[in-house]
N, C-alpha and C positions, 0 to 999 in steps of 0.2 A: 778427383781429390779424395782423398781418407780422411776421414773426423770421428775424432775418441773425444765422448765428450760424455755430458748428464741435460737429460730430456727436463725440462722446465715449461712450466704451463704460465702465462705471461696473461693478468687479467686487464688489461686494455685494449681499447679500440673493438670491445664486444668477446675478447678471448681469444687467443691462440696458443699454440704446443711451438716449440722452441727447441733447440739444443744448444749450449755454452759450452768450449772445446776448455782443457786445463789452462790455457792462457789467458780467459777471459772475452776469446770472440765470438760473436752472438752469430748463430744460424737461422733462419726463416724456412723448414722444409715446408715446398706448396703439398709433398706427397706423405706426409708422414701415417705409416700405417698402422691402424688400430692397436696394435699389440706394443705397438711402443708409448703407448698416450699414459705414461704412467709418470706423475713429478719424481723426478731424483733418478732416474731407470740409466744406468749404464750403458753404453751404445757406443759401436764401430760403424760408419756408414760409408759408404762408398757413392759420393754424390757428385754434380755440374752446378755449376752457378749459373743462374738464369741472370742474362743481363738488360732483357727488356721489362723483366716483371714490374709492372704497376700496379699490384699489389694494395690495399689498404694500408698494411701494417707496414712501419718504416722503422723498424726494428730487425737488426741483424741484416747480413748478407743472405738472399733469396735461392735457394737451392733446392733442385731435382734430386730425392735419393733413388738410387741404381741398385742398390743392394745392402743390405743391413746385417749386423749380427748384434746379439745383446751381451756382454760381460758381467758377469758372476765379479763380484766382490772378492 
């Protein structure tokens, strides 16, 4: 799947990085990589839903990203 969304950093449960797509659904990337750990950062990702994840945080849908690009405003 493809997610246009803004990188949000989420302070519960000890802290984690996030993404929220234009419509308002919450992503959990388990892989999200350094360069994007930025709140408000523009992002195309090209990710998998992990369906087993058990995770701590239970916040958004849990996703593997495959490939990324960042968007220019």
């Amino acid at each position: 799947m493809t997610i246009t969304g803004t990188v949000v950093y989420q302070n519960l449960e000890g802290g984690f990085w996030g993404i929220i797509d234009s419509s308002g659904k919450q992503y959990f990337p388990i892989n999200l990589p350094e360069q994007l750990k930025y709140e408000g950062k523009s992002v195309r990702v090209v990710a998998s839903t992990i369906d087993d994840d058990m995770g701590i945080s239970m916040w958004g849908t849990s996703i593997r990203i495959v490939s990324f690009e960042t968007i220019r405003p």
